[in-house]
C-alpha positions in Angstrom: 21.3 -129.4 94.0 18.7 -128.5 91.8 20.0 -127.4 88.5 20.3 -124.1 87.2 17.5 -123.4 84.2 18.3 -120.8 81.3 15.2 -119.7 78.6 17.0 -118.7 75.1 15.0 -116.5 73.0 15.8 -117.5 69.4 17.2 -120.3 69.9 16.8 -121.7 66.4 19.9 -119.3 65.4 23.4 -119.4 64.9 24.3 -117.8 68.8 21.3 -120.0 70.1 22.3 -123.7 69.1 25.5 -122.7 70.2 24.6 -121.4 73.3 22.7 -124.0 73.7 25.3 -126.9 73.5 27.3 -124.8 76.0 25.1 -124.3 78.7 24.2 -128.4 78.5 27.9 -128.8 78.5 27.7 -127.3 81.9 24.7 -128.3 83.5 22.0 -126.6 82.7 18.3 -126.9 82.1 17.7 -125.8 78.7 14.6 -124.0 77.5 14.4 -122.3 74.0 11.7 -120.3 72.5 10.6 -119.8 68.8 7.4 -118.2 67.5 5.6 -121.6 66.5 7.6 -124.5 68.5 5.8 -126.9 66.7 6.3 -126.2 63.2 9.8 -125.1 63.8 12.3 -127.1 62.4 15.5 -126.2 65.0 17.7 -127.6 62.2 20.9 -126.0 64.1 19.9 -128.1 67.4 19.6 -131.1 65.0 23.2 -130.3 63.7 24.9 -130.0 66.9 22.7 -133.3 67.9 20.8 -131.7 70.8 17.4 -131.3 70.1 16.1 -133.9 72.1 18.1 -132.7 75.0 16.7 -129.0 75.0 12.8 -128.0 76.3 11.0 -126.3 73.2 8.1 -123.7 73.7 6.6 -121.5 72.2 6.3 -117.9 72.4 5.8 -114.4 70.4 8.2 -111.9 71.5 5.8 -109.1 70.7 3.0 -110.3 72.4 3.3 -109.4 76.6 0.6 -111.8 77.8 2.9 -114.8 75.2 5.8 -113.8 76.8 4.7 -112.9 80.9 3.2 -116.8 80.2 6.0 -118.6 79.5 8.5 -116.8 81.8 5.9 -117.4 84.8 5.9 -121.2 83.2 9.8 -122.2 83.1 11.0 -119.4 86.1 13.9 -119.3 84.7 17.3 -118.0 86.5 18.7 -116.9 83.4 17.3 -115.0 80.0 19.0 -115.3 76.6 17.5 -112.7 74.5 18.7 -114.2 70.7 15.7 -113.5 69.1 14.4 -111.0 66.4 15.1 -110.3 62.9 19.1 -110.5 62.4 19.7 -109.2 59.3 20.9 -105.8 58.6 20.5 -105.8 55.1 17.0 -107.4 55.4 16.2 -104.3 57.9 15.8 -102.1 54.9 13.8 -103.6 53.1 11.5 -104.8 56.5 12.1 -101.8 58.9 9.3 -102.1 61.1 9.3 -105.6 61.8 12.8 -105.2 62.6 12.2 -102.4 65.5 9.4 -104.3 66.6 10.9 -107.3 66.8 14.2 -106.1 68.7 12.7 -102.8 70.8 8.8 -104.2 71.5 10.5 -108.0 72.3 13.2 -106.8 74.3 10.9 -104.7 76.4 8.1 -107.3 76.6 10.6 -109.6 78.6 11.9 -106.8 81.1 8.4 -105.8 82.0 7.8 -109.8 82.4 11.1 -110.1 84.3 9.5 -106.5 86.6 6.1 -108.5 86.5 7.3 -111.8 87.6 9.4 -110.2 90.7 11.8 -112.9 91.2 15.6 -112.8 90.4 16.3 -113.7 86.5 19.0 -112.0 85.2 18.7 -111.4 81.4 21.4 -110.8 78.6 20.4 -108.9 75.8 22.0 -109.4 72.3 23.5 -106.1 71.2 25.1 -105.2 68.4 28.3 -103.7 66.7 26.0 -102.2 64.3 24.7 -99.8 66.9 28.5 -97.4 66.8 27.7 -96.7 63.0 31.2 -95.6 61.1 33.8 -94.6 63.8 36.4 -93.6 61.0 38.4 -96.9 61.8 38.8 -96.3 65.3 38.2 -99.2 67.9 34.6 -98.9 69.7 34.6 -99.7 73.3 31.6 -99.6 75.9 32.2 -95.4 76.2 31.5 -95.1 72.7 28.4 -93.4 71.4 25.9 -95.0 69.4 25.3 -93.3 65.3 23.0 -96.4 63.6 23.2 -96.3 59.9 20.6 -99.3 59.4 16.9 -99.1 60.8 18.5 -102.8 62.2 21.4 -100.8 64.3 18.4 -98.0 65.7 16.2 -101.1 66.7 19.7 -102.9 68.7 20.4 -99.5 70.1 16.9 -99.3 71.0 16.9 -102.1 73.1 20.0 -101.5 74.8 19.1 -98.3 76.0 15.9 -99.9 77.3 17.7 -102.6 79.2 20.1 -99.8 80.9 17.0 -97.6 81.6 15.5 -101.1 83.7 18.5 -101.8 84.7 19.3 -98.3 87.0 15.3 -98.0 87.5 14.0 -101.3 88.9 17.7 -102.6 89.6 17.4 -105.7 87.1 20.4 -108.1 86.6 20.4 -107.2 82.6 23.9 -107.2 80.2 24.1 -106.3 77.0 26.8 -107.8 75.0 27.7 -105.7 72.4 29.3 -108.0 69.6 31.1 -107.3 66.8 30.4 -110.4 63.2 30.9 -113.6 64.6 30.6 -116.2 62.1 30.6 -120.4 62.0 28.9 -122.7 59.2 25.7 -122.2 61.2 25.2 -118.8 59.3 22.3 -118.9 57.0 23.1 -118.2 53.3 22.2 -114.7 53.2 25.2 -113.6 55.5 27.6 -112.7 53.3 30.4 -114.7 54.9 28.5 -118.0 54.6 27.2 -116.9 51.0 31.5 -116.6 50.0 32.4 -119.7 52.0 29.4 -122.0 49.8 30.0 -120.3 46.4 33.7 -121.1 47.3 33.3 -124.4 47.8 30.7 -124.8 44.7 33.7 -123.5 42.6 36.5 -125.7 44.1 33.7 -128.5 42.9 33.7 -127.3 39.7 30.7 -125.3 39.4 31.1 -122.5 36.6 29.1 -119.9 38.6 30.7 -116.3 39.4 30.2 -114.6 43.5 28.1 -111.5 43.1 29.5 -109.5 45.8 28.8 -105.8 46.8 31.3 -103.3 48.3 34.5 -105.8 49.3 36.5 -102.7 50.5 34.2 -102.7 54.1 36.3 -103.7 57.0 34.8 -105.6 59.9 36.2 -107.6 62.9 35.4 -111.5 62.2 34.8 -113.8 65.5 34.3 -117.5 65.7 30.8 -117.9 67.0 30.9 -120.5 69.2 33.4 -118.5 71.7 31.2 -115.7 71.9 28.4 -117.5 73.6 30.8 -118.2 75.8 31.2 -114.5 76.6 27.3 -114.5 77.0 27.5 -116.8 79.7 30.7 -115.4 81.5 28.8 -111.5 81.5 25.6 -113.6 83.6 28.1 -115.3 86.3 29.5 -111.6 87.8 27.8 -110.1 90.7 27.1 -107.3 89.2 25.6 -106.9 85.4 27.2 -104.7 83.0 27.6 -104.4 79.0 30.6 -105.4 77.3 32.3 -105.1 73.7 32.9 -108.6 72.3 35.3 -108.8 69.9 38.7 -110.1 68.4 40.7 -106.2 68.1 41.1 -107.2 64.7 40.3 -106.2 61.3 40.2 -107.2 57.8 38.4 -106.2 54.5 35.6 -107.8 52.7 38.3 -108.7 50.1 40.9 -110.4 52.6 37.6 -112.8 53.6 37.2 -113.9 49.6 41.3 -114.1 49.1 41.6 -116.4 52.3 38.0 -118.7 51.3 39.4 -119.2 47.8 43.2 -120.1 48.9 41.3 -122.2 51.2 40.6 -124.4 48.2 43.6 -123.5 46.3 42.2 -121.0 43.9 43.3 -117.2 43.3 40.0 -115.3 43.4 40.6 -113.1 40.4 38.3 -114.2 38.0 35.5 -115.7 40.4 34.3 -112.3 41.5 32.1 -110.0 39.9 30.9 -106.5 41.7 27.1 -105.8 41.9 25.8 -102.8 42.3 22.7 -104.0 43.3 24.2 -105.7 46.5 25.1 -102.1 47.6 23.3 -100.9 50.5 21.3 -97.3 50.9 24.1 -97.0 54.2 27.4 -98.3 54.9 29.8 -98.8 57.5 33.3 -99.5 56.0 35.0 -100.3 58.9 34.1 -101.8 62.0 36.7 -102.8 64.9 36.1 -103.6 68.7 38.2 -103.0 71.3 37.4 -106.1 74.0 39.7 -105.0 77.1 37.0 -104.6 79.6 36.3 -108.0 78.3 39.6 -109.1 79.0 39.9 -107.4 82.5 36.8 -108.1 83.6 35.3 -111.7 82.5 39.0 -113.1 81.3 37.6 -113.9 78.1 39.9 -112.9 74.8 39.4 -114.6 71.2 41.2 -117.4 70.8 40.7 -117.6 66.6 40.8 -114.4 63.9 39.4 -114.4 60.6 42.0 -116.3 58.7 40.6 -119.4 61.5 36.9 -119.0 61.0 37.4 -118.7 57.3 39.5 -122.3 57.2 36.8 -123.5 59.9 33.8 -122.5 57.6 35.3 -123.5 54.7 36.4 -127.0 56.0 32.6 -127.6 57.4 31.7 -126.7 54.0 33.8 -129.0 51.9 32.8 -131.7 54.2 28.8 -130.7 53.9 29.2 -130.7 50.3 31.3 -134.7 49.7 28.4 -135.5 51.9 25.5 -134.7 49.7 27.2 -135.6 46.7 27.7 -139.6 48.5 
């Protein structure tokens, strides 16, 4: 049997490495993208020891002719879109490369995928962020869409896109609408990872203070690496649909801080300082998912809350950190 072949867009990321590493686990042929393979340094492939194992091309997600190449290229049977600027709080300060890179990627691949006119079903990263502030009620897939970040428009953006090919040209696209999923993949500029090292710094005796923002937020904290699991399950059903990925649960900024410092055996009191610079133009202060379709539907429920990814993070980090001091 020839194998099965999956293309991840933004593979270089946290979802992507993981991803990654799963479909290998199971098979696959792995091909991942990034803008300039060749001066990429896929340090998260590295970590998870599975660079050599994956394909590596590259491709600009904005750029049709870059993207209608590589597809026609790898043909693959599935399409990971990872890929475009993740950051909400980076979005304000870089709005239209963030709708580009979402909304103009996103529909560069389904017109490739129209193009090409062979069956690759595609899954499309979408995003919590899209529901806006829902007054601390539970989103599910009914829920409407009110973006408060020019990041959430350009997810919304490109989910609407996908459901507009999807009913028009009867494309095998998903969206997976996840709510923060987290790991010690996370770059330092996600605030979960930015606690987690300043944590561990602390616990190591460092004298420095965590500038925060607003810890009152709530969100609903995933473990990464079972969410790409999710991704996969949403491509194996006959028919494609979107679905809400997330835990059900939710904590405040300030639960995250107590449980990384008790972590290490410190009381946080002292270690914190509030900035008012960290505050963003646009908040939402709580965010909760409601995953039962997820449930019914793919069997897939989270396994670990945020009291698990916070030990898990802050275990990878105290490790990380012996390390470099050896």
């Amino acid at each position: 049997m020839n194998r099965k072949k999956a293309l991840i867009s933004g593979i270089s990321g946290q979802d992507g490495a993981y991803l990654a590493q799963l479909l290998l686990s199971k098979g696959y042929e792995v091909y991942g993208t990034a803008r300039d393979a060749q001066m990429s340094s896929f340090s998260n492939l590295v970590r998870l020891e599975i660079r050599d194992k994956v394909k590596l091309e590259s491709m600009a997600l904005n750029d049709f002719r870059s993207v209608l190449q590589i597809l026609t290229k790898i043909k693959p049977d599935e399409l990971y879109n990872l890929a475009g600027q993740s950051s909400v709080g980076l979005s304000f300060q870089q709005p239209v490369e963030t709708l580009e890179s979402i909304s103009v990627g996103t529909l560069n691949l389904l017109e490739a995928i129209r193009f090409m006119n062979r069956p690759v079903k595609l899954y499309n990263a979408g995003s919590s962020e899209s529901f806006g502030d829902l007054g601390g009620n539970a989103a599910d897939e009914m829920t409407p869409f009110r973006p408060r970040s020019p990041y959430a428009v350009a997810k919304a953006t490109a989910f609407w896109e996908l459901a507009n090919y999807r009913e028009a040209y009867d494309l095998f696209a998903c969206s997976g609408i996840l709510f923060n999923h987290e790991s010690p993949l996370r770059p330092e500029r996600f605030v979960t990872k930015k606690i987690v090292a300043a944590v561990c710094r602390i616990a190591s005796g460092s004298k420095e203070k965590l500038h925060l923002g607003n810890v009152s937020i709530s969100r609903d904290w995933g473990w990464a690496p079972e969410y790409v699991e999710a991704m996969w399950l949403m491509m194996q059903q006959d028919e494609p649909d979107d679905y809400v990925i997330a835990t059900g649960e939710t904590h405040k900024l300030e639960d995250f801080v107590i449980a990384a410092f008790a972590n290490v055996g410190l009381d946080w009191q002292g270690h914190v300082v509030t900035d008012a610079s960290l505050l963003r133009p646009t908040e939402i202060l709580v965010g909760k998912g409601d995953p039962s379709k997820a449930l019914k539907k793919l069997g897939w429920k989270a396994r670990y809350n945020m009291h698990d990814v916070v030990k898990m993070m802050v275990e990878d980090e105290m490790q990380a950190t012996a390390k470099s001091r050896k």
